[in-house]
Structures are given as C-alpha cells and as structure tokens.
N, C-alpha and C positions, 0 to 999 in steps of 0.2 A: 263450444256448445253444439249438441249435432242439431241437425235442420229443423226437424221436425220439434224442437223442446221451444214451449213457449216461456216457461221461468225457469233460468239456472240459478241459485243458490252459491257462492264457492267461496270455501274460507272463510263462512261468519264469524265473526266475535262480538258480543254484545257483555259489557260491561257499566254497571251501574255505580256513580260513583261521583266525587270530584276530583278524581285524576284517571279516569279511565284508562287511557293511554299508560300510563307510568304502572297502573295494575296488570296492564297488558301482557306485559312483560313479566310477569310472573305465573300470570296464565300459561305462557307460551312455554314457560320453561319447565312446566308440572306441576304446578299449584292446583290444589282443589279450590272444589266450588265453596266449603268450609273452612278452609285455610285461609281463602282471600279475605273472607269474611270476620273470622278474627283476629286474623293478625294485620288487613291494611283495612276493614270495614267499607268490603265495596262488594257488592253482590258480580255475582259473573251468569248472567242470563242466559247469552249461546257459547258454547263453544267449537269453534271448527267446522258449521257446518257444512256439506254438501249437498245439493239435494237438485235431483234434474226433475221438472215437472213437464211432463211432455201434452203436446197440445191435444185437446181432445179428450181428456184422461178428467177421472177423479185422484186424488192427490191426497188422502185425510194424514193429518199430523197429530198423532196423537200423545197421551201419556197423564200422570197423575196431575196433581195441581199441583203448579210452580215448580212442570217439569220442560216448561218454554217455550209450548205450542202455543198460545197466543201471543205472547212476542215475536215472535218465529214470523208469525201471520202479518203483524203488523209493520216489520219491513218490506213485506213484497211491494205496498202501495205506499212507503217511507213517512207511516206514521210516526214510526222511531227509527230515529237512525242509527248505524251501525257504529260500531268501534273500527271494523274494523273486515274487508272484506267486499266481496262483489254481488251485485242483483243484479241480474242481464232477462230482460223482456224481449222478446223477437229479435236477439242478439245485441240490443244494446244497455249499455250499463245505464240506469237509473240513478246511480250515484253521482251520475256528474249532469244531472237535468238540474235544468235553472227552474226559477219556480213557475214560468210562463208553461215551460213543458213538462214541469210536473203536474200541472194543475190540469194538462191536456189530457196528461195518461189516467188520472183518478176520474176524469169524466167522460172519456171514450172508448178506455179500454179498460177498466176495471169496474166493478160492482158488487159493493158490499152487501151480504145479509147480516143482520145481527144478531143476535141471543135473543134481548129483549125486543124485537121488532122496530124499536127506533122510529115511528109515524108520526106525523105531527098531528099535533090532536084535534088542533083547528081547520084541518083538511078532511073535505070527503075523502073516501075510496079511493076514488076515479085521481083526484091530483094530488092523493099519495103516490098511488102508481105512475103518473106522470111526471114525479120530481124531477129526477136524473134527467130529464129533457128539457124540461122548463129550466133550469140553472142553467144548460147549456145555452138557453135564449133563444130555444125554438117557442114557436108560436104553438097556442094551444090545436090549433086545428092541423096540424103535422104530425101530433102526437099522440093525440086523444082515442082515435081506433086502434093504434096499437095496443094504449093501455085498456082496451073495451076489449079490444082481442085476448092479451093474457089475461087479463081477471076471471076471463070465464074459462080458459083453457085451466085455472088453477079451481076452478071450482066455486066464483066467486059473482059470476052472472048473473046480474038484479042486485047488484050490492055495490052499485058506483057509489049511491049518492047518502051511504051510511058513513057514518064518523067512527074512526078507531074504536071508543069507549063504548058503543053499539056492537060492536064483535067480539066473540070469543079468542081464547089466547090466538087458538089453531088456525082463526080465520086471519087473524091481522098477521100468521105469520106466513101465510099465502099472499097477502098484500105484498111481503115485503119482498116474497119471492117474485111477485108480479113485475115488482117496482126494476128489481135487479135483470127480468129479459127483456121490461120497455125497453130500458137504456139502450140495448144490443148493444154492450159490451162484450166482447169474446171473455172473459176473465170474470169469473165470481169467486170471492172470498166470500166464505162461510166460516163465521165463528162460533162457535157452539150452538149453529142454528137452530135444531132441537131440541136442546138441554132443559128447557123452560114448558114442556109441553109435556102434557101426559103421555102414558107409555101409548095405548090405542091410537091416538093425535099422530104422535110423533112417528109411527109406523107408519100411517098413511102418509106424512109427509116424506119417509123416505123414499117409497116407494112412488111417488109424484117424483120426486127429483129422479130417478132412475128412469121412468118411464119420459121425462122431457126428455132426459141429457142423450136416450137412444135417439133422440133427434136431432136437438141441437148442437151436439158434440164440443157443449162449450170446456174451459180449460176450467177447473175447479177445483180451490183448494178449501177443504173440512176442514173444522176442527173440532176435535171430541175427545171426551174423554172415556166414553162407553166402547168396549170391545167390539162387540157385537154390533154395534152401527156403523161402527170401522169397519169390520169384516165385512157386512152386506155393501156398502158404498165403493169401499177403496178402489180404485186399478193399481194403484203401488201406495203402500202403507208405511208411514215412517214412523218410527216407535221412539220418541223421546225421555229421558232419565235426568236430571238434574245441569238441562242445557245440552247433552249431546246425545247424536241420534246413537241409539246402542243398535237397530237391527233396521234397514230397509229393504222394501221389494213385492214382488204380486205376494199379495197374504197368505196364498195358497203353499206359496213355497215355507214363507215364516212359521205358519203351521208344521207343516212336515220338517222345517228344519231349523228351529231354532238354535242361535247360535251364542246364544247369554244365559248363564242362569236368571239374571232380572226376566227375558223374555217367558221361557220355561213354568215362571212363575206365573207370568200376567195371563196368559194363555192355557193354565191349569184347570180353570175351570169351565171353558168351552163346551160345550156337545159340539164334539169333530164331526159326528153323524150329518147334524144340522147344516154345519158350513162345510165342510171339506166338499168337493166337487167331482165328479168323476175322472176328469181330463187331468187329475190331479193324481191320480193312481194307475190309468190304466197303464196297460203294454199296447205297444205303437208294433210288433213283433208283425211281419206277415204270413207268418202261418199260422192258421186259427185254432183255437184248443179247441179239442176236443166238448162234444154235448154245448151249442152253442142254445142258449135258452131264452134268447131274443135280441131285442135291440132296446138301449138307452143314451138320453142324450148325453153330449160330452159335458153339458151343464148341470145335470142332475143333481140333486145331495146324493149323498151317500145313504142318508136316513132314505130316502127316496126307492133306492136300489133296495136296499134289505128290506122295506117292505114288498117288495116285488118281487123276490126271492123268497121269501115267508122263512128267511133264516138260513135257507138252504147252501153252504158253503161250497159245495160240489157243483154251483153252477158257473156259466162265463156268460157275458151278452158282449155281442158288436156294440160298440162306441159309433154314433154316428153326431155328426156336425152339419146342421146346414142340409140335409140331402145327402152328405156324402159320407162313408164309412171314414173314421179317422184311429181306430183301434180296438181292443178288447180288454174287458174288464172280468177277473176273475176273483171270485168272493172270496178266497184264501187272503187275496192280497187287500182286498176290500176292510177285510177283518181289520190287519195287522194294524193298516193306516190306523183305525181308530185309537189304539192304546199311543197313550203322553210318549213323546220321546225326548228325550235329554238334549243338552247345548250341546249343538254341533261341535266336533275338534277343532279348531285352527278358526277363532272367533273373525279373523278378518274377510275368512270367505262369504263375502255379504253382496249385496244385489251390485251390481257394475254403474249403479248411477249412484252410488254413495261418493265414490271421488272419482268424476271428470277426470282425463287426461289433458 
C-alpha cells in the first residue's frame, strides 16, 4: 500500500450463502453473478475488488442498486465480513483485529453518517452530536464545545437543546454530520448521506461537505447512486456493476475516457459542459497560440468558458492555477471535449489504483 493511502481494498470477495467458501471457488474460476445463483443459490456481492483510497481524498462508490456499493462500505468498518480478501487502514490489515481493537478502530478512527440520520430521538441536539464521545467515556465537559463548535459551523447554532422530531429532514442531517467531526475521526463513511433529502437540501449539503473537507482533509468514503453528486464530490470515482468495479479513477478522466460500454452508457446523459473542467482539456504546450483572449481558471466548467467566449471557437485563454499560469485552453478543443465519446480500446487501461502491485 503506498504511504500516503489511508484504506487499501485488495482481492475482495464477498459471497452470500451457506457455503461461501465452496461457492468461492466457482467464482474464482468464472462464474457469474447469475450462475451462482442458479445453479449453487448463493448471491456473490463483491468480486475481486481493488480499490486504493488515499488520505485526504473523497472516495464516492457508486452504481445502480444491488450493484455493491453499500456492502463494499460496510466492510471498511467490518460490519460484514469478507469471504475473502484484505482491508488495510494506515497499513494494517483489519481482518486480523480482535474485537478489543476493532471496537477501537470504529470509535477513534472511523465515523459513520447515515441515509436516514440515525439520532436518537430522546436526545437533544447537543448529545446527539456528542454521542461518538460519550460512548468513548469521555465526560460531558470534554466534549460539549466541540460539539457547540460543529453544530454551528453546520448551520445549526441555537438548536442544541431541540429534539430530532423538531427538525427538518435537512437539519437532523447536519446533526449527523456534526456528530461524525465531534468524534475527530480522520475516516467518514457516508452512506447514501443524501439520498433522503430534497434536491435544493441536498445541494447545500453537498456543497457544506465540500466547503469543510477544503479544510479538514478528512479521508471519506460516499456512497450514491446519483451521477451527478458523484461527479461534483468524487477525487477518484469508483463505478460498480453487479459486484465488480467496471471503471476507476479522477472522474474527469472517466468522462473523457470511458472504457466500458456499461460506463459509456451511465454517463450518456451528463451536460459535459456543466462538469467537465478546464484542466481537463487544456494544452500544457509552451508556446502560446495565437489571439490569446484572457485568462481562466484551471477549475472552471467548460459551460463557464463558452459563456465567456459568447460561442466564439477562434478564441484561446491562458489556464491559470493558484497565481500561476499552468496552460491554454482553445475553444476548438473545448468544443470536441463536449461530444459522447465511446469505450476506450484495451478496457484494462484503467486508473493505476484499481490493482495494487
């Protein structure tokens, strides 16, 4: 696992079943996920997989339903365990924690949000967001300003001492975000933490997790099944199909290159405009074209750009990053990006954390 990766993934297999193991074996030799199923009646959950999540990073896993991203989720903290494979957290394996140190890792280094918020209903606010501490057997007054701290950093300041069933979907699920950085756990799992909230709600909650995690650079793994929330959160996007990941890597690249017809598909009805980036098209070339007609950031949409061009394909602008010029972007090539393009040839050229060496 390289240095910097807080969760390695390697060689899952997760099969469902009363002989797991003995169906294993059939998996392994080329059985589908429907073969196992009629012919030995055991479901096969994961297959094979790999998956490097590096620290600091959003991580979203996504895919249809009952295509394994929430099973997938629920081994990292070995709420199910595996068939069959390795979970390595700050290099070590998890599979061989006794329950003394498992019960260490799910309370100091990990933290769940859930879909449905999960609060208990007979608690204020204030020691919902103080759970994850108080189990750990800290005393209230250790605790309590930090969870006074997030609540209002989430939007929730004057609302210690209201009861779950007093908030709205959107507010209890600011609780539960609150709850998940009292703990100061490096590690959140997020399980469809959106899924359950209005579209408008659920925007601003994205864009709250985006605007903490510029700060707190925790390690976090998503889970959803919306594109589009995937796209705006992800820093590596894993695309799951029926138990195996079919496509990972910076989304950016998945977009421009998708290497599956499943992907090709799920991605077909995108506005590229809206998500694609500019650092994602431009030329890095050091001689500049010609009629340079300003500067844009390397983060920009592309919808962004062609409003600032008003159309105009004959123009180029300096890329800059940070202060510093980092390339040019010219609207020919601006264009092209936008139209669908086909699965890549040679499907295994896939992002370099799919299989570990």
């Amino acid at each position: 696992m390289s240095q910097s990766a807080s969760i390695s993934i390697r060689n899952l297999y997760k099969v469902f079943g009363s002989q797991p193991l003995k169906a294993l074996e059939h998996v392994r030799a080329g059985m589908s996920k429907s073969e196992l199923m009629n012919k030995h009646r055991h479901v096969l959950g994961l297959r094979d997989i790999n998956v490097e999540m590096q620290a600091g990073e959003i991580t979203v896993i996504m895919g249809l339903s009952g295509s394994g991203k929430s099973t997938l989720i629920r081994h990292v903290n070995r709420l199910i365990e595996p068939t069959a494979g390795e979970i390595l957290v700050n290099g070590e394996n998890i599979l061989k924690f006794g329950e003394t140190r498992l019960r260490e890792l799910r309370r100091k280094q990990m933290s769940m949000v859930f879909q449905h918020f999960a609060l208990l209903p007979h608690k204020t606010v204030l020691d919902n967001a103080g759970m994850a501490r108080a189990v750990r057997g800290e005393d209230r007054s250790g605790y309590e300003q930090d969870a006074r701290d997030w609540l209002a950093r989430v939007g929730l300041d004057g609302q210690e001492a209201q009861y779950p069933h007093q908030l709205s979907g959107g507010m209890q699920q600011r609780v539960g975000i609150a709850r998940a950085l009292t703990s100061n756990a490096p590690i959140m799992l997020m399980d469809e933490a959106f899924s359950a909230l209005d579209p408008l709600i659920r925007t601003d909650m994205q864009d709250l997790l985006l605007e903490l995690q510029q700060e707190l650079h925790k390690t976090i793994v998503f889970i959803s099944h919306d594109l589009d929330e995937a796209l705006k959160l992800a820093d590596h996007l894993v695309i799951l199909k029926d138990g195996v990941v079919v496509q990972q890597g910076e989304p950016q690249e998945i977009l421009l290159a998708p290497i599956d017809p499943y992907i090709v598909d799920f991605i077909s009805d995108i506005n590229r405009a809206r998500v694609l980036r500019v650092r994602s098209v431009m030329d890095t070339a050091a001689t500049p074209p010609p009629a340079i007609a300003g500067k844009v950031d390397a983060d920009a949409t592309l919808e962004s750009v062609l409003a600032l061009s008003k159309g105009d394909t004959s123009l180029s602008y300096e890329v800059h990053r940070a202060g510093a010029q980092v390339g040019y972007l010219n609207m020919q090539k601006l264009v092209r990006a936008l139209v669908p393009t086909q699965a890549a040839q040679g499907g295994m050229r896939n992002s370099a954390r799919m299989k570990p060496e």
